[in-house]
N, C-alpha and C positions, 0 to 999 in steps of 0.2 A: 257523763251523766250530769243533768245540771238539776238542780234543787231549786224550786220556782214558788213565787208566792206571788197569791192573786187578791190586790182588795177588792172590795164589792162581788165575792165571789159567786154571791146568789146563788142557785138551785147545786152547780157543782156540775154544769156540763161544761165548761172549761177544764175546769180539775181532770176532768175521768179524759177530757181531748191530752190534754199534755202532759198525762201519763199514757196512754197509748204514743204520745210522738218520741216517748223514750226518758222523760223526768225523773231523777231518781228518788223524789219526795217532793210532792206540790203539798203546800201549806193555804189554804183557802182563810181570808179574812174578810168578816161580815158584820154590818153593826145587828142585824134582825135575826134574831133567835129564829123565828121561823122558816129564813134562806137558810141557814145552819143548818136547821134540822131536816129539812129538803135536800140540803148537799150532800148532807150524812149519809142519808137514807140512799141517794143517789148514787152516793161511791160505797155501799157499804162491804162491797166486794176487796172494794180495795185496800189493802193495806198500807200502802204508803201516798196515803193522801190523810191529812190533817187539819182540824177545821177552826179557828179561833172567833172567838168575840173578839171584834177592836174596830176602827176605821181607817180611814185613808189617812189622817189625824194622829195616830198613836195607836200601833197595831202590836202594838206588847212583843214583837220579836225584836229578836237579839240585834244589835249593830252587825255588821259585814259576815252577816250569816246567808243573805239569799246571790242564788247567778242570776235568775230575771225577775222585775215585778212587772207583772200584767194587769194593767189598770183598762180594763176594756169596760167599755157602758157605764164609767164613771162622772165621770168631771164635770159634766154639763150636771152633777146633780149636788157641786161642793159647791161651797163661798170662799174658801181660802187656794185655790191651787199652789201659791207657796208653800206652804203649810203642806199639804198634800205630797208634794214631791220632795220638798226638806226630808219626811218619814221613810219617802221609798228609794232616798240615796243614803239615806244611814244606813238601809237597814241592808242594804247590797254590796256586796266586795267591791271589789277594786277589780276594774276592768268589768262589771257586770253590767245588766243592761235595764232599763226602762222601758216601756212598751206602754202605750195608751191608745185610746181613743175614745171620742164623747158619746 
């Protein structure tokens, strides 16, 4: 079981996908209070999904705590992507993975 965190997680249908493909706790991060509470509401079923304020920037979780970050519908909306992916190999173990697209 892999524990997965999503920035730009918006509404939370990513979230609720990759707890149905078997995750054993997705972590959703969003800068918009209002995708937050959309995700929320969207997973409220579920239990092991988790929804943070942060960004692609400095997403408040812990160093070599996640297995993948999913950066899907993002990048084409940053100005740093160093910055950006600097955050989401801290924040991933050793041997974990990255995943994006624009």
């Amino acid at each position: 079981m892999y524990r997965i965190s999503g920035f730009g997680c918006g509404g939370g249908i990513y979230t609720k996908a990759l707890i149905k493909m078997g995750a054993s706790h997705v972590v959703g991060v969003d800068s918009s209070d209002e995708m937050l509470k959309g995700a929320a509401n969207n997973c409220k079923n579920i239990q092991n999904a988790t929804f943070l304020k942060g960004d692609a920037y400095q997403s408040s979780l812990p160093a070599n705590d996640i297995d993948i970050v999913l950066e899907r519908a993002l990048i084409h909306h940053l100005n740093d992507l160093d910055a950006c992916f600097k955050e989401a190999y801290r924040i991933i173990k050793d041997g974990g993975v990255l995943t994006r697209s624009g």
